[in-house]
N, C-alpha and C positions, 0 to 999 in steps of 0.2 A: 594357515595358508593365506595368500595373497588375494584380494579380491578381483576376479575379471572386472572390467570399468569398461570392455567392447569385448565383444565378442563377434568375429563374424565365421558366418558358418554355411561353406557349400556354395559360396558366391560366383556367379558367371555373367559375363558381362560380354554384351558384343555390340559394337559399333559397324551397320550395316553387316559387311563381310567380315572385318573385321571382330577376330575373339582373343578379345585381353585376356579373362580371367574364367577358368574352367573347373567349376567346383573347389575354389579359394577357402580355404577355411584357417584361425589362428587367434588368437588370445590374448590380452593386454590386458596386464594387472593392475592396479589403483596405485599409483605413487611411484611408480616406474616412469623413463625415458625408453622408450621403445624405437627401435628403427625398422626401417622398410628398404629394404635393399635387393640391389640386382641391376641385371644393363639395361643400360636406355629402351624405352619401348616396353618396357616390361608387364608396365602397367603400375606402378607403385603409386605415383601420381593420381593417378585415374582413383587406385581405391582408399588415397588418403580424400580424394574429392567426394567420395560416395561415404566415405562416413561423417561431410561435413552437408550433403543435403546438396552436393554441387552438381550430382550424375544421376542418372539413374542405374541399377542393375538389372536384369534378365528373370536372375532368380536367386533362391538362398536367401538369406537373411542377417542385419547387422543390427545388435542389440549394444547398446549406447547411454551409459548411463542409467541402464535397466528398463530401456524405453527399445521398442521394436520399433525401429525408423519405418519400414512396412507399412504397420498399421496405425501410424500416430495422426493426425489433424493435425491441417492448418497451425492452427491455431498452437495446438502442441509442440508442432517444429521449431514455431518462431521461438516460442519460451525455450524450447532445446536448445537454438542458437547462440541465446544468454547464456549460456555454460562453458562456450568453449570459446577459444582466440585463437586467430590464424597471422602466419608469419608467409606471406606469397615468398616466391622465388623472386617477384619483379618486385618485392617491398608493397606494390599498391597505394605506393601513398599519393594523394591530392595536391597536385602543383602548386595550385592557387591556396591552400591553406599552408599556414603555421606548423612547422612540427604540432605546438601545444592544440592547434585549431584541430589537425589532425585526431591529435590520442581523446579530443573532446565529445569527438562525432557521437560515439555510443551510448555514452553520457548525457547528450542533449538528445536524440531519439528517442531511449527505454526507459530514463529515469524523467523524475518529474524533481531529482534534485535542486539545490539553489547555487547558483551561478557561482558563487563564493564556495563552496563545497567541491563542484565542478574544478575552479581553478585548485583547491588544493591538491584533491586526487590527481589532477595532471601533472603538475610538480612533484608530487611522490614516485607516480611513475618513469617520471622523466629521470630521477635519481639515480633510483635502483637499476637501471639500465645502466648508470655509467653515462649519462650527460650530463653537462651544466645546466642548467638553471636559465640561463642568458641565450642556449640553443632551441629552448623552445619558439624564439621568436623569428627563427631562420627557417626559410622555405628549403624544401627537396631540394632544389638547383645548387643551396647554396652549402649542401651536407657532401661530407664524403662519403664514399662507398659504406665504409663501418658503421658511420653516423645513421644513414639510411636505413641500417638496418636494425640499427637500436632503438631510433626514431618508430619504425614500423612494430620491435617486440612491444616496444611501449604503449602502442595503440592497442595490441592484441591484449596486452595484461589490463586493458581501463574498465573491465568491468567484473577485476577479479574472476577469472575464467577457473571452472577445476580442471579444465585441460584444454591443453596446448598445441596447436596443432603447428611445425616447421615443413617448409619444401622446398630442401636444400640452403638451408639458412647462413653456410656457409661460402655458397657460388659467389664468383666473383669476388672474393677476399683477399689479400695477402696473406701468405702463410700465421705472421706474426699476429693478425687481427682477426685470422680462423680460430684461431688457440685462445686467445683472448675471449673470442665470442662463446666459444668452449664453456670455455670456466664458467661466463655469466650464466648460461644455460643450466648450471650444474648445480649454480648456486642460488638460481632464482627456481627450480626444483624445491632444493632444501627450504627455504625461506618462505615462498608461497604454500606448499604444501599441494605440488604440482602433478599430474600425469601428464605426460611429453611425448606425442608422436611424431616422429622427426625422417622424413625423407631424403637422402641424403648418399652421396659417391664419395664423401671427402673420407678416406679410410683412416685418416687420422682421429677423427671424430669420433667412426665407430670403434676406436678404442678407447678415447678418453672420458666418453659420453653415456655411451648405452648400457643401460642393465640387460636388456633382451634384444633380441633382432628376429626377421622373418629376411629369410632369402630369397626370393621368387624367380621363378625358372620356368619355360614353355609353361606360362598362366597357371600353374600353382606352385605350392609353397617347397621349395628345395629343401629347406631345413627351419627350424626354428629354435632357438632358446639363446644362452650366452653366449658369448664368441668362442668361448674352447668349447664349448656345447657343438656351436655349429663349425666349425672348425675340423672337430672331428669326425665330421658327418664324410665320408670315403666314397660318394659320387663323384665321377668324373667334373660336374661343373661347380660343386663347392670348393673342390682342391684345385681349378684354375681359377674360379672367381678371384682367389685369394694369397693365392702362390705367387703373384707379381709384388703383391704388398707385405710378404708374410712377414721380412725384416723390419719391417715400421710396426708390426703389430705384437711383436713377440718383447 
């Protein structure tokens, strides 16, 4: 069997009046690409933020890495957050730096590595993304959309993460460098030896991409497991979620 690497269980979240998530519960195995899916407002967002230490919750619990975020210290969070990489939706990256200055930041914070060591690890990452060598010395401004966001995976990969966290990693793409981006994701999985939580509307995705998905629906979980898994799920909002895209997906 597959190892859970998160688990969260029985989750409720509310924001003033506001209630996202009403006893959320769902499972993500070690070495999988998982998605989070469902319409806007759903809340997916909200609980890929709560399992990165960006929200708080209500009640219930999210176990991470074998660690009960709940009851962990200070101190414990911060070493948690050495474990994982994030890809924002807006990319995040620092105007005023360097792509390379960028993917360096965490490097020069957590590690007390040598400057020389530093520069290499950035250049390895800057690789395996799919840029040149010569990009690491261009600012944000002066990257394309794709670039930006390669530029950004590259920062999240710089301290060798066991997992990955995307938020819509696709948005704002061209078809052609949605699919491209695809692939890297798929293959930077295989190569790092990666688990991949990935939020995400682009339905082409979830079919080239994910080994599992969570479907979220009036604040819990619609369905969960692989796409003909959930697919076959015979509520009303799983067969309209998907009925618009079923010929891209089949």
């Amino acid at each position: 069997m597959m190892e859970p690497i998160i688990t969260v269980r029985d989750v409720t979240t509310r924001f003033g009046t506001n209630h996202v998530h009403d006893k959320l519960s769902l499972t993500i195995n070690q070495g999988e690409i998982y998605g989070l899916l469902g319409p806007s407002g759903c809340g997916k967002s909200t609980l890929m933020r709560e399992m990165i230490l960006l929200e708080n919750f209500e009640s219930g619990s999210i176990t991470l890495l074998g660690r009960d975020i709940n009851t962990i210290s200070a101190f414990e969070a911060q070493e948690l957050r050495k474990q994982w990489g994030v890809l924002f939706q807006s990319n995040a990256l620092f105007t005023s730096l360097s792509v390379a200055e960028n993917i360096s930041i965490a490097l020069k914070e957590y590690t007390s590595i040598s400057q020389k060591l530093i520069d290499e690890i950035v250049a390895f990452k800057i690789d395996i993304v799919g840029l040149k060598q010569s990009d690491g010395k261009l600012y944000p401004s002066q990257l394309s959309g794709g670039m930006k966001k390669k530029a950004a995976l590259a920062r999240a990969l710089a301290m060798d993460p066991k997992l990955l966290f995307l938020d819509e990693p696709t948005s704002g793409l061209d078809p052609i460098s949605a699919r491209e981006f695809d692939a890297l994701i798929v293959n930077l999985k295989e190569m790092l030896q990666l688990s991949i939580i990935m939020v995400s509307h682009d339905l082409n995705s979830i079919k080239t991409t994910l080994d599992r998905m969570a479907v979220i629906d009036h604040k819990k979980i619609a369905a969960e497991g692989t796409l003909d898994e959930v697919m076959a799920v015979t509520s009303p909002f799983i067969q309209t979620f998907f009925t618009t895209y079923s010929k891209h997906l089949r």
